[in-house]
C-alpha positions as semicolon CSV with decimal commas, in nm:
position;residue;x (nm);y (nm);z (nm)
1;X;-2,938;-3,427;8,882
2;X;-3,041;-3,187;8,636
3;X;-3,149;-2,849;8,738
4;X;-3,463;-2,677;8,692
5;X;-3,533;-2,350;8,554
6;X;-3,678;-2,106;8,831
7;X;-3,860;-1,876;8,540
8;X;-4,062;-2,200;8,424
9;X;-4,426;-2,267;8,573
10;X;-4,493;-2,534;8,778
11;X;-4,753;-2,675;8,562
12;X;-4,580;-2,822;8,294
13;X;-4,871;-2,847;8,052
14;X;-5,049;-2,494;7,939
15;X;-5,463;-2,523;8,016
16;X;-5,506;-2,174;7,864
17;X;-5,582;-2,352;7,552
18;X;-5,371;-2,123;7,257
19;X;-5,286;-2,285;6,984
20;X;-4,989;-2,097;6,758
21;X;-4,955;-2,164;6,383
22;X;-4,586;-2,094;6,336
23;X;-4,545;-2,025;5,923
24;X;-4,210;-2,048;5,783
25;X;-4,136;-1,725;5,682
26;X;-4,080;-1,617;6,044
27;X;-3,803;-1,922;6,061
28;X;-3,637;-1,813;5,766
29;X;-3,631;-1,428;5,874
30;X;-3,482;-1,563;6,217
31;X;-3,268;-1,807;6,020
32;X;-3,117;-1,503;5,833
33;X;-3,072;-1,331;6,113
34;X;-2,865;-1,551;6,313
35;X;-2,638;-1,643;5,975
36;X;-2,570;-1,262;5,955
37;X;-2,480;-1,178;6,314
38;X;-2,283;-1,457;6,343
39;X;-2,085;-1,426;6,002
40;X;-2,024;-1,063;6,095
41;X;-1,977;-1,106;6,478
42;X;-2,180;-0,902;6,572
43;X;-2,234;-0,791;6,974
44;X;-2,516;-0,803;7,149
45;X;-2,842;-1,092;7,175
46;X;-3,009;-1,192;6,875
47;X;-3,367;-1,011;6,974
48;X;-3,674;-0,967;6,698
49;X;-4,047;-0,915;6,658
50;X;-4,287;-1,143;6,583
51;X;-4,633;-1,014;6,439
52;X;-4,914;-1,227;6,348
53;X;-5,285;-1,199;6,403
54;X;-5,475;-1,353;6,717
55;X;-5,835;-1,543;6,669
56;X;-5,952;-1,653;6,992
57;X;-5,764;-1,898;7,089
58;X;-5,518;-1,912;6,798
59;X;-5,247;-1,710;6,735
60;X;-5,028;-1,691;6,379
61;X;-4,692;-1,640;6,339
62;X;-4,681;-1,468;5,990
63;X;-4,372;-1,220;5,995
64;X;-4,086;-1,124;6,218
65;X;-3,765;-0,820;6,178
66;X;-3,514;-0,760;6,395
67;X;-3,499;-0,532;6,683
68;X;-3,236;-0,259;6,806
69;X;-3,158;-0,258;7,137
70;X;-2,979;-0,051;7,406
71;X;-2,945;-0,035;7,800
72;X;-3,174;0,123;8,052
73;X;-3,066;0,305;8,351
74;X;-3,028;-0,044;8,525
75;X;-2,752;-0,179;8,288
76;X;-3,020;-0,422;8,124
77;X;-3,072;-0,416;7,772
78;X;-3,411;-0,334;7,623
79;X;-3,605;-0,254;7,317
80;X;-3,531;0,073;7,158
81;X;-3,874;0,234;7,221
82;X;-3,885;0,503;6,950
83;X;-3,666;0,286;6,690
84;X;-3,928;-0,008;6,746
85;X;-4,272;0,221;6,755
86;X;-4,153;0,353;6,387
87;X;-4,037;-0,004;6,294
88;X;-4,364;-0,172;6,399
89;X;-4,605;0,136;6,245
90;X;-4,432;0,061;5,891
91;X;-4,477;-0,321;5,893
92;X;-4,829;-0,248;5,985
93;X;-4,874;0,032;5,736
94;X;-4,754;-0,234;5,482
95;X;-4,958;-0,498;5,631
96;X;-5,305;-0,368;5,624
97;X;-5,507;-0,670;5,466
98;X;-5,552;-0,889;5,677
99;X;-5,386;-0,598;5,955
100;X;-5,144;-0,784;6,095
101;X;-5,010;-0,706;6,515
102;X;-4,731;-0,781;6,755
103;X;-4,758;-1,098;6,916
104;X;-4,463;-1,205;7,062
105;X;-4,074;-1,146;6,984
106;X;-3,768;-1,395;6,927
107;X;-3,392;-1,450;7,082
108;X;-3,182;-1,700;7,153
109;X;-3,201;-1,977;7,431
110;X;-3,088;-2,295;7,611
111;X;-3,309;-2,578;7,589
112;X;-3,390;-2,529;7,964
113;X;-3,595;-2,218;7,927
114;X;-3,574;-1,866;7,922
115;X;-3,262;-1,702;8,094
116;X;-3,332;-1,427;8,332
117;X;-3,157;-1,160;8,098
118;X;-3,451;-1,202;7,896
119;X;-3,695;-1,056;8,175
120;X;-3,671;-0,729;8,103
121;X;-3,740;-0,703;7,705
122;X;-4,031;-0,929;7,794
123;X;-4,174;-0,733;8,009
124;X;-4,141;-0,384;7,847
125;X;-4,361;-0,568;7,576
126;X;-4,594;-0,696;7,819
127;X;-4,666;-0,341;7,993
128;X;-4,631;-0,133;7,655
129;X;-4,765;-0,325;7,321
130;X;-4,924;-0,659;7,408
131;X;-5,047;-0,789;7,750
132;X;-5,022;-1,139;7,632
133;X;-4,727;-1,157;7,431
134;X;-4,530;-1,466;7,339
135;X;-4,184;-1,554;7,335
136;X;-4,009;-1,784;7,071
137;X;-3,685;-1,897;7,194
138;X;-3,393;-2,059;6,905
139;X;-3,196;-2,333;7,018
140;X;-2,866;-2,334;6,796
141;X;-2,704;-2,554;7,033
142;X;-2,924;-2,841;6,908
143;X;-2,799;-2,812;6,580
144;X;-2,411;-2,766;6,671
145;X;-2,472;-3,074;6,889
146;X;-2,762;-3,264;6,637
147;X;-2,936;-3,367;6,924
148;X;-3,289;-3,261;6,760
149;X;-3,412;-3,580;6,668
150;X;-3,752;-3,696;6,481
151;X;-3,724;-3,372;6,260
152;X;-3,773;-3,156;6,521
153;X;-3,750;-2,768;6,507
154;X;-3,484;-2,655;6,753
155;X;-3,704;-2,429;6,893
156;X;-3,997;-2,334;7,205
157;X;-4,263;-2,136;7,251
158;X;-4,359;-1,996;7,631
159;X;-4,671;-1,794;7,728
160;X;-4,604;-1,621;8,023
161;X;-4,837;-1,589;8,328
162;X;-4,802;-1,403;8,699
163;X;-4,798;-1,676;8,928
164;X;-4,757;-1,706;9,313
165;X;-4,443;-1,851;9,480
166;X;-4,550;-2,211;9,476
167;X;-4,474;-2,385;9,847
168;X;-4,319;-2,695;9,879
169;X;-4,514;-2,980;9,965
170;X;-4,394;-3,035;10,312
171;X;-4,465;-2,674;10,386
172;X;-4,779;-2,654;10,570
173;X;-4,763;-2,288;10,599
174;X;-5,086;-2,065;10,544
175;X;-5,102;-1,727;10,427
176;X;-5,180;-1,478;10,668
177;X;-5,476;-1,291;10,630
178;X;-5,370;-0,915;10,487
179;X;-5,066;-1,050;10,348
180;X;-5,009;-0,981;9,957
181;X;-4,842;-1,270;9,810
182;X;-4,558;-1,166;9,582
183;X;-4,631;-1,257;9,179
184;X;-4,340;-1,353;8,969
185;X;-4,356;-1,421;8,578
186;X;-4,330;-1,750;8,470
187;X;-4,307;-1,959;8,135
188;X;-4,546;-2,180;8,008
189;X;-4,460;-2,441;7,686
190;X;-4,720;-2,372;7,423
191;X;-4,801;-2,616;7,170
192;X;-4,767;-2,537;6,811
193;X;-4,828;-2,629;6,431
194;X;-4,635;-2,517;6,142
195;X;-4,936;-2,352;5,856
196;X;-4,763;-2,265;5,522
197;X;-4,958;-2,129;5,167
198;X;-4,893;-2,136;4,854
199;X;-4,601;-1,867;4,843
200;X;-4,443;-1,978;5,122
201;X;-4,410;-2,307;4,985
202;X;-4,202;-2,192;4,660
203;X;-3,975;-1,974;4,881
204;X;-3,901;-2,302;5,152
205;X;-3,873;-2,563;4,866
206;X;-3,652;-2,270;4,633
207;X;-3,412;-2,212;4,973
208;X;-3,420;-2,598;5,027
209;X;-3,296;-2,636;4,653
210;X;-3,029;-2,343;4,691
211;X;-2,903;-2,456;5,009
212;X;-2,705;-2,752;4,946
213;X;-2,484;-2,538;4,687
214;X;-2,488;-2,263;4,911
215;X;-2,090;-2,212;5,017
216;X;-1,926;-1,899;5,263
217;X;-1,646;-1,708;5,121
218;X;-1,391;-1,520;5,349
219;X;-1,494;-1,127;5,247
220;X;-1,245;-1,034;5,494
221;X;-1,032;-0,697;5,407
222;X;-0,701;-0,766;5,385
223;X;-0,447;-0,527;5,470
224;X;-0,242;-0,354;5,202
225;X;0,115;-0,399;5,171
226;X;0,334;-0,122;5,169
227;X;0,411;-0,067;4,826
228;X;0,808;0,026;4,761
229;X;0,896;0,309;4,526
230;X;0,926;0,239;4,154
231;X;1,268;0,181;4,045
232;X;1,377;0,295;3,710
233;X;1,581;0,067;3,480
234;X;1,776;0,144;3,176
235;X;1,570;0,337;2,920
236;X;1,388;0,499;3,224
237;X;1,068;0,265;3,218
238;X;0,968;0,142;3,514
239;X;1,114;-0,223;3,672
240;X;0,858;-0,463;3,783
241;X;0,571;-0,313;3,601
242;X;0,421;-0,643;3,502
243;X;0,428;-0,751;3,838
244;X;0,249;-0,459;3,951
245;X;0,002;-0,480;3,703
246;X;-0,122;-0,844;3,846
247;X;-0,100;-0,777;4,149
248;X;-0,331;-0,494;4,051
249;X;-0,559;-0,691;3,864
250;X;-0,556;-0,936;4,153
251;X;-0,709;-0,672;4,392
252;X;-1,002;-0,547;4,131
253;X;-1,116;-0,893;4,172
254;X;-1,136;-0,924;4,549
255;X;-1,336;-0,556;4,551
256;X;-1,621;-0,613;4,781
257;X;-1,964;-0,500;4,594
258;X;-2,173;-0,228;4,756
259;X;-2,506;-0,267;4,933
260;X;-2,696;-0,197;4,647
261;X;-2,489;-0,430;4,392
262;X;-2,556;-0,701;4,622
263;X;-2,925;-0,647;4,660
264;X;-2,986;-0,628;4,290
265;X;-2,779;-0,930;4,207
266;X;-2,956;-1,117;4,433
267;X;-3,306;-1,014;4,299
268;X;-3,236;-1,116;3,948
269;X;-3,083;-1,421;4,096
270;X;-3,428;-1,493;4,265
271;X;-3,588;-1,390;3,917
272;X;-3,367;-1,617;3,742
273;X;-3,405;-1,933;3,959
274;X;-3,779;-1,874;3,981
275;X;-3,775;-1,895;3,561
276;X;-3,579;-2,204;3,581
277;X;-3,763;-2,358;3,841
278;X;-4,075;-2,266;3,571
279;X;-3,952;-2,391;3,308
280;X;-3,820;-2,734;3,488
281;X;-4,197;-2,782;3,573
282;X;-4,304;-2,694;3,273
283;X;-4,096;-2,969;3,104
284;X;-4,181;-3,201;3,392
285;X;-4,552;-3,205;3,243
286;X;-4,479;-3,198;2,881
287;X;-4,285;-3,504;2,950
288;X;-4,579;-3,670;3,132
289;X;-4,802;-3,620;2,873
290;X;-4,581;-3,709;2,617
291;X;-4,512;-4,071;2,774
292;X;-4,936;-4,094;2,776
293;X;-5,086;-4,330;2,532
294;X;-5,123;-4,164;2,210
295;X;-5,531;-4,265;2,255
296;X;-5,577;-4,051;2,555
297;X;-5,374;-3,733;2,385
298;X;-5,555;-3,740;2,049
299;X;-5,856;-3,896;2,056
300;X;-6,108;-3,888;2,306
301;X;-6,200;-4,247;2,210
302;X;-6,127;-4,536;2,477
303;X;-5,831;-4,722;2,484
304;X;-5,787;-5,046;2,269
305;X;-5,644;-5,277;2,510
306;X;-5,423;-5,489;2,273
307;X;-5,208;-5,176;2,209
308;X;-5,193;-5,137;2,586
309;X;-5,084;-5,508;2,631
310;X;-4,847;-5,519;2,318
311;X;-4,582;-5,233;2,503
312;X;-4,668;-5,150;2,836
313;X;-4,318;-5,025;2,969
314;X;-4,358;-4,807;2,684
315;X;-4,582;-4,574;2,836
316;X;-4,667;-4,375;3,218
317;X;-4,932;-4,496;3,413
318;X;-5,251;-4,283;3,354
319;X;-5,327;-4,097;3,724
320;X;-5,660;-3,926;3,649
321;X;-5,638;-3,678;3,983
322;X;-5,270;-3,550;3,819
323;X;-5,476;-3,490;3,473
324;X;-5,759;-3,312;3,633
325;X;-5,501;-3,111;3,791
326;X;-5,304;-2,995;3,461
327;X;-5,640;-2,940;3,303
328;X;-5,755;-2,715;3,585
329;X;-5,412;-2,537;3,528
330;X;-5,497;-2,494;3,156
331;X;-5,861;-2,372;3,227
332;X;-5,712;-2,089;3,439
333;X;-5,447;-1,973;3,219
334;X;-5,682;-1,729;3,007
335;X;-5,732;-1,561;3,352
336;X;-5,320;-1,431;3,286
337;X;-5,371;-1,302;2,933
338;X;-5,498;-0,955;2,974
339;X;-5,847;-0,867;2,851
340;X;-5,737;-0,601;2,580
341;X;-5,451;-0,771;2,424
342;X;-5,387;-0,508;2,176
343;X;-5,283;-0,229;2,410
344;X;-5,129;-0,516;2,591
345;X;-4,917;-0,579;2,295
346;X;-4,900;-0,133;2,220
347;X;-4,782;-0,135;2,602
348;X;-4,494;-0,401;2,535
349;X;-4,389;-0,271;2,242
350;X;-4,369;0,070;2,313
351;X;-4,164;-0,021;2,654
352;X;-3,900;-0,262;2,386
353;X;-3,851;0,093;2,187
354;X;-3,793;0,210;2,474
355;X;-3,565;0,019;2,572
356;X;-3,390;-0,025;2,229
357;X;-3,359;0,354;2,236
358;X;-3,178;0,379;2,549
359;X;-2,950;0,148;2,448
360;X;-2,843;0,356;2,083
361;X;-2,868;0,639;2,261
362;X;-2,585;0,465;2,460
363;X;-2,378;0,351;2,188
364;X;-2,416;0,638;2,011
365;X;-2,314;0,878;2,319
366;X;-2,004;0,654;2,326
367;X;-1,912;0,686;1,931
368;X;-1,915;1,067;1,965
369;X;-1,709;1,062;2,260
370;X;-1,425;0,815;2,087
371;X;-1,473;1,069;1,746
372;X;-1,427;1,366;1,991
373;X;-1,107;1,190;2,179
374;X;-0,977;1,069;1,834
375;X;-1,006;1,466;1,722
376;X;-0,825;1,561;2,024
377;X;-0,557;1,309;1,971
378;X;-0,515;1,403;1,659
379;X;-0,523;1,818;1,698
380;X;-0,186;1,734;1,962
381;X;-0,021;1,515;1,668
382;X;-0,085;1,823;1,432
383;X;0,064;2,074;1,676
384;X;0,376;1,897;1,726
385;X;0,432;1,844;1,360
386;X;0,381;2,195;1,282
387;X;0,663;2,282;1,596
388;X;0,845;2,013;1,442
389;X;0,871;2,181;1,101
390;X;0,892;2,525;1,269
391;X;1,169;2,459;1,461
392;X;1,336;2,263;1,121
393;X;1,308;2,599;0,956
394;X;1,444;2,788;1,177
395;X;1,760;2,536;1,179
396;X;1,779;2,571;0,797
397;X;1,830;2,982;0,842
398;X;2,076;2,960;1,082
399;X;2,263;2,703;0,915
400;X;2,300;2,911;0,591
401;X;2,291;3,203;0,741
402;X;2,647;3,134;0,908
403;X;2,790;3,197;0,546
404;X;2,675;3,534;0,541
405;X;2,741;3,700;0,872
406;X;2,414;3,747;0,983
407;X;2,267;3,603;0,682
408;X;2,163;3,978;0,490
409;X;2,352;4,047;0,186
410;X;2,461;3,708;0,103
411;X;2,452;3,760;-0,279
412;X;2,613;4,045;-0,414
413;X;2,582;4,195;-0,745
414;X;2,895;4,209;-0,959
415;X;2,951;4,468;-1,217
């Protein structure tokens, strides 16, 4: 017999009537998060803030970040109050329009419910920032196991709710009068919807795309060998050099790239794939209107049906809503081109010189420096062939010199 959950409400069903609209931006930021702190085992829970804007009844799940935590006095681990104030004030500074709150916060759970390690975080959130916070609890096991069927999301939502200890049913105790009954927090299932726009579309279907060739490499430092002394062979070059030298070449390719090498390959890799993904829709709808019948691309007279029954396979199927759609598209491209396309044009140029300069200035600051090495090489050469000849010289006087005693009256005069 399976157990229950002591933290969950006795009422199965919530009759408070909230409604959450869960967007997928919050499940990729928690996504993220759980691929990086498990990649770089990291300690401690997987804890985050959700923030979202509440209507009534209806509460949105736009954005979530993760959370720093430490322990209280009582050994439990909590939010990091002044970390998360400053963290929270920025993602509202940023989100202004529409302003957007905390709701609720993330971790990680069983499928049976909230754990009671999860108490206290909750209710630091309740009694400091929202009264009627949410929590969102990830089920990884689910996927490890694939026991999410129907295209589930491995994942709850609770409201919580002070309730009284609930008495059995063959308890026919009252409550004395005076007597404060003791309130405990409990968990409530909330129902939910996922709501996605526009952007959030392009990101899910461009991480959906990017997934399936997405692989995990072992970044992993290894140690370095102890590295033996060189030994000299016969001419007094150095044995094994080759060796060396791929072995060297080996390690500059396992470097590990910084921070900020990472981050800005990976935004011109989003740049990149958002072009091609352009450009593959782009062609997508050149080739459908290419495959239309010639009448309906030139002319705007109707079709003559013996040329549609003389070839049919030849052409696509004319879908009127799908042309209405790619002439709405057209209508509102003039909206992109800017109103004043001549200092449009002044602008673009002037940043290409711009550019173009930058890069002679570059290749220029490079020539000088090769001329100025070259002279430097080439002053050394000059010095040691003017010792060279020196020191020849000086060989030549002593040689001859030898004849003569100290070489001073070599030649004498004879009467």
């Amino acid at each position: 017999m399976a157990t229950t959950n002591p933290l969950l409400s006795s009422h199965q069903a919530s009759d408070s009537g909230l409604q959450v609209l869960l967007h997928p931006m919050v499940l990729l930021t928690i996504s993220d998060y759980i691929t990086r702190h498990t990649l770089r085992q990291l300690e401690g829970p997987v804890v985050g803030a959700l923030l979202g804007q509440q209507h009534g009844r209806d509460i949105s799940l736009e954005h979530a970040f993760e959370c720093k935590l430490v322990k209280d006095e009582g050994d439990s681990i909590v939010l990091h109050q002044s970390w998360f104030e400053d963290r929270l004030q920025q993602f509202k500074d940023v989100h202004k329009a529409p302003a957007l709150d905390l709701v609720g916060w993330f971790t990680l759970a069983p499928t049976s419910g909230p754990q009671s390690h999860h108490l206290p975080i909750h209710r630091q959130i309740l009694h400091t920032y929202n009264e009627s916070a949410i929590l969102l609890t990830f089920h990884p096991t689910t996927i490890v196991d694939r026991s999410a069927t129907g295209g589930e999301l491995p994942l709850t939502i609770y409201e919580s709710n002070y309730e009284g200890e609930s008495s059995g049913d063959g308890d026919k105790t009252m409550q004395i009068e005076g007597e404060e009954s003791s309130l405990q927090l409990k968990f409530r299932e909330l129902p939910y919807t996922v709501e996605t726009g526009e952007a959030e579309m392009i990101s899910v279907d461009f991480v959906a795309r990017g997934g399936g060739n997405a692989t995990a490499m072992d970044v992993t430092p290894k140690k370095p060998q102890a590295s033996a002394k060189p030994v000299l062979s016969d001419g007094g070059r150095v044995a094994g050099t080759e060796e060396g030298t791929a072995k060297t070449n080996g390690s500059d390719e396992t470097t590990l790239l910084s921070p900020e090498d990472e981050e800005l390959i990976a935004s011109l890799t989003a740049r990149a794939n958002a072009i091609k993904m352009l450009h593959s829709r782009i062609q997508l709808l050149r080739s459908y209107l290419a495959n239309l019948p010639q009448s309906y691309l030139t002319t705007s007279e109707p079709p003559d049906p013996s040329s549609e029954t003389t070839a049919p396979s030849q052409h696509t199927e004319i879908n009127y809503p799908i042309l209405r759609s790619i002439q709405a598209l057209i209508n509102r491209l003039p909206l992109l081109i800017p109103a004043n396309r001549g200092a449009f044009r002044h602008e673009v140029l002037a940043e290409k010189n711009d550019v173009s300069l930058v890069a002679m200035l570059g290749t220029l600051s490079k020539s000088v420096k090769d001329v100025s090495e070259m002279g430097r090489k080439f002053g050394i050469m000059d010095n040691a062939r003017q010792s060279s000849r020196k020191d020849n010289r000086m060989i030549g006087e002593d040689f001859l010199g030898g004849f003569g005693g100290n070489g001073v009256g070599r030649y004498t005069m004879v009467d």
